[in-house]
C-alpha positions in Angstrom: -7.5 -24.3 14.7 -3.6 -24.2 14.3 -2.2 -22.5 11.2 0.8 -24.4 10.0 1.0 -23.4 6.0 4.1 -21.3 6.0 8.0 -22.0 4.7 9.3 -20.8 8.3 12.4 -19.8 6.5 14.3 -18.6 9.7 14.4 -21.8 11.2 15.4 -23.8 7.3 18.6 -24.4 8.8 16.5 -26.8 11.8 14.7 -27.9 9.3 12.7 -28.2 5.9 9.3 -28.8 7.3 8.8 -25.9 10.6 5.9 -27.6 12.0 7.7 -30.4 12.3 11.1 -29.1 13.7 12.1 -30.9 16.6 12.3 -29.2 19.7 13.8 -31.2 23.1 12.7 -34.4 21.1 8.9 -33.3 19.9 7.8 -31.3 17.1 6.6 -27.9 17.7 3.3 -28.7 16.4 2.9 -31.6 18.9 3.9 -29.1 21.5 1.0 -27.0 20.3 -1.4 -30.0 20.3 -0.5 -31.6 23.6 -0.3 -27.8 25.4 -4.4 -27.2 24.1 -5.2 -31.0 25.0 -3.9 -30.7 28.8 -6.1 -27.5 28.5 -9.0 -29.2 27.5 -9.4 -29.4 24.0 -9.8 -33.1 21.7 -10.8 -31.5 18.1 -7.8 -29.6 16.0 -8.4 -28.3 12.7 -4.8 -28.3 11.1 -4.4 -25.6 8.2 -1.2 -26.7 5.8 0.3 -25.6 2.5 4.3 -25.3 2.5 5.2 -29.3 2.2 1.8 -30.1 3.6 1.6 -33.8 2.6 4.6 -34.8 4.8 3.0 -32.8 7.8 -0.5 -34.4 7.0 1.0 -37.9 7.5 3.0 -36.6 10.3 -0.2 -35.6 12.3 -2.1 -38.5 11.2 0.3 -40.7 13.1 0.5 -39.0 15.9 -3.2 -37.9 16.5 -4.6 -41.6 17.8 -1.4 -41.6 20.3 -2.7 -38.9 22.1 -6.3 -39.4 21.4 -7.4 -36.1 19.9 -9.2 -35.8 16.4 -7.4 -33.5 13.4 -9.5 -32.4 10.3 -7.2 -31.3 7.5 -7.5 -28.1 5.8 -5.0 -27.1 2.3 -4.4 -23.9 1.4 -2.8 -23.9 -2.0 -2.0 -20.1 -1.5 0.2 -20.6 1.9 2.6 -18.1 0.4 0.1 -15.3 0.9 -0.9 -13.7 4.6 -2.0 -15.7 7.3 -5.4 -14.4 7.3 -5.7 -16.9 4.2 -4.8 -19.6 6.4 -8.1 -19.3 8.5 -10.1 -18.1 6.1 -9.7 -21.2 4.3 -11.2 -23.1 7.4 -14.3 -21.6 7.2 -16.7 -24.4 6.4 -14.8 -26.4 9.4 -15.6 -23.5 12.3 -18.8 -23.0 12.4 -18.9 -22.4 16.0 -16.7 -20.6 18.6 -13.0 -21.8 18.0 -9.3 -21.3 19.6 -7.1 -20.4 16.9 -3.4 -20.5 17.1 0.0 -20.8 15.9 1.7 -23.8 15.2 5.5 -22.5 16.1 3.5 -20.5 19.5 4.3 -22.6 22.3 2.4 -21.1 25.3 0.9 -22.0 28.8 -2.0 -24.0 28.9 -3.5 -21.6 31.2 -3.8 -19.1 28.4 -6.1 -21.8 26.5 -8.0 -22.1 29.6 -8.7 -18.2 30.4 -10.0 -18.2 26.9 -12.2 -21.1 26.9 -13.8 -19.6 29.9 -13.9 -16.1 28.5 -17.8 -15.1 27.6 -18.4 -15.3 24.1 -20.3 -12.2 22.2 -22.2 -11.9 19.1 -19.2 -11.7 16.2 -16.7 -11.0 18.9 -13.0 -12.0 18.4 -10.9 -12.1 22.2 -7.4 -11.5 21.5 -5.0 -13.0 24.6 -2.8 -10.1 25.1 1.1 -10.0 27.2 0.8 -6.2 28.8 4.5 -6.7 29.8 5.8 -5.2 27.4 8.6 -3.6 29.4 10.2 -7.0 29.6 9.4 -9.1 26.9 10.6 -12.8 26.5 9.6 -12.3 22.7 11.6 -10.0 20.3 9.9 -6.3 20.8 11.0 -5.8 17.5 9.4 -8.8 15.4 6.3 -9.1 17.7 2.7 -7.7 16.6 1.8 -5.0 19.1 -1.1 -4.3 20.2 -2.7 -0.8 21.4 -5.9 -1.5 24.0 -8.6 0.2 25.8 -11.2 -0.6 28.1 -11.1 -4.6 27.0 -10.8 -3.8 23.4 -8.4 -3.6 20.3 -8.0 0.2 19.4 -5.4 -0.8 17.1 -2.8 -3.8 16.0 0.1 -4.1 13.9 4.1 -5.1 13.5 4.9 -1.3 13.6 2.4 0.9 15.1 3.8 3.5 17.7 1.4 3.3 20.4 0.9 0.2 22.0 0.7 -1.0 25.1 0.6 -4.9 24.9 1.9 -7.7 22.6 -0.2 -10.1 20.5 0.0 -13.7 21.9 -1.2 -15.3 18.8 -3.7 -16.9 20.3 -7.3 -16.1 19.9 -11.1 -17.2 21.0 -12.9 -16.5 17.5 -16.6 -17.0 16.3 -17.1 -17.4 12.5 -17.3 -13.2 12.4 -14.0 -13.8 12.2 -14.6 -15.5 8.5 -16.2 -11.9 7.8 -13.7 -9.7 9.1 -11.0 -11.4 7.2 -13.5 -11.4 4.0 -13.6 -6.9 4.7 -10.0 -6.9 5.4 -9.1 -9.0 2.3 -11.2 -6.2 -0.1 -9.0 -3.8 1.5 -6.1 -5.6 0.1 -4.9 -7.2 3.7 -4.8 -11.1 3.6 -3.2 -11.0 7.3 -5.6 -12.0 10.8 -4.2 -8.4 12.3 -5.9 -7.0 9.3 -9.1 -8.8 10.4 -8.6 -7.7 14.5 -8.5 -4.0 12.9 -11.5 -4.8 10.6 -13.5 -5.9 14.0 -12.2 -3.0 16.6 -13.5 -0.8 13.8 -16.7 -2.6 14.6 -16.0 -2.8 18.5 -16.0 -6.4 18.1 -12.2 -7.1 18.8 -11.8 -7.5 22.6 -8.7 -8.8 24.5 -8.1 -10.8 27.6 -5.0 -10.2 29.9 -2.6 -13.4 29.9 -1.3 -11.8 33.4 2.3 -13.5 34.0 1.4 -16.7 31.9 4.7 -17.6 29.6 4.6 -17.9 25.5 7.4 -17.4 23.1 6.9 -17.1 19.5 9.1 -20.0 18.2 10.1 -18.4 14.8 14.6 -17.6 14.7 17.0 -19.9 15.9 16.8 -17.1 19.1 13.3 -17.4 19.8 14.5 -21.5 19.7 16.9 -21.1 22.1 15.2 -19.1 24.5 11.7 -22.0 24.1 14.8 -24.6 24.7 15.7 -23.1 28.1 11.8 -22.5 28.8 11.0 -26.2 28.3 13.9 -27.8 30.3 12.9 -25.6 33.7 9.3 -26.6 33.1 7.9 -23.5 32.2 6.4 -24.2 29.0 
């Protein structure tokens, strides 16, 4: 599942659509697509809102190229938390799913490691970067993560103690569906809301992306840096 519903405002002056914002010639949701398809995966479930229709067509087109199947998914509320993103994808996953990012461009390996991570009862697995001492991503922006003993303890933009950052890319079951469901009657829409919902539980667990490369695609910085990570291979 890839979440592509939001404005992307940072990157407007790129372009109107941020899905579709070219990056060395591709869109960064192709980027996305083709980095889970050499990992393994055929079946995307694409969640759009913010000019949805000209992304729709846009993946339409390209899905037969590449021979993978996208199922559509609207959310009419894409200006609210990502959490309503995913929830809205609920009668799609009814089975374990990868969920990511559309503007996350990350090794394949990470999509691998996950796919070959065991799968509990209601469990959420969270792929984690523990170096945070020298992050590629902005330490300020990302969502940070505080872990212990292979599980979420906490997560959150501005927590204080952490001790690894959120990838944005997860192995879910549908518990996810009811985590966000709790978090939402708490009044938080977002997925961290839903990872603190399930470490509550002891149901959030993480899995160590080692030295594996991702960059969170979302200011003309972030860009940049993906720019230079794509032309030397590493992405």
């Amino acid at each position: 599942m890839i979440v592509a519903a939001g404005q992307g405002t940072r990157l407007r002056d790129k372009g109107l659509s941020k899905p579709l914002i070219p990056i060395k010639g591709s869109p960064l949701i192709e980027r996305v697509i083709r980095g889970a398809h050499s990992a393994g995966v055929d079946e995307f479930v694409v969640v759009s809102g913010y000019r949805g229709q000209e992304l729709r067509a846009a993946l339409d087109a390209f899905a037969p190229t590449l021979g993978v199947t996208v199922t559509h998914v609207v959310n009419d509320e894409w200006d609210r938390a990502n959490g309503i993103s995913v929830h809205k994808a609920r009668a799609q996953l009814t089975e374990p799913f990868l969920l990511t990012m559309c503007d996350h461009l990350v090794d394949p390996g990470i999509f691998r490691a996950l796919m070959a991570a065991p799968v509990g009862t209601d469990t959420v697995t969270l792929a984690v970067d523990f170096n945070i001492d020298r992050p590629l991503n902005d330490p300020e922006d990302v969502t940070r993560v505080k872990c212990v003993d292979g599980r979420i303890e906490n997560i959150g933009k501005v927590i204080r103690d952490f001790n690894a950052f959120d990838t944005g890319v997860f192995l879910c079951t549908p518990g996810m569906f009811t985590a966000l469901e709790a978090s939402q009657a708490k009044g938080d829409d977002s997925i961290s809301g839903a990872m603190n919902v399930l470490a509550g539980w002891k149901k959030a667990l993480v899995l160590d992306i080692g030295e594996r490369i991702w960059i969170d695609v979302d200011d003309p910085a972030a860009f940049a840096k993906a720019e230079t990570l794509l032309d030397a291979g590493q992405l």
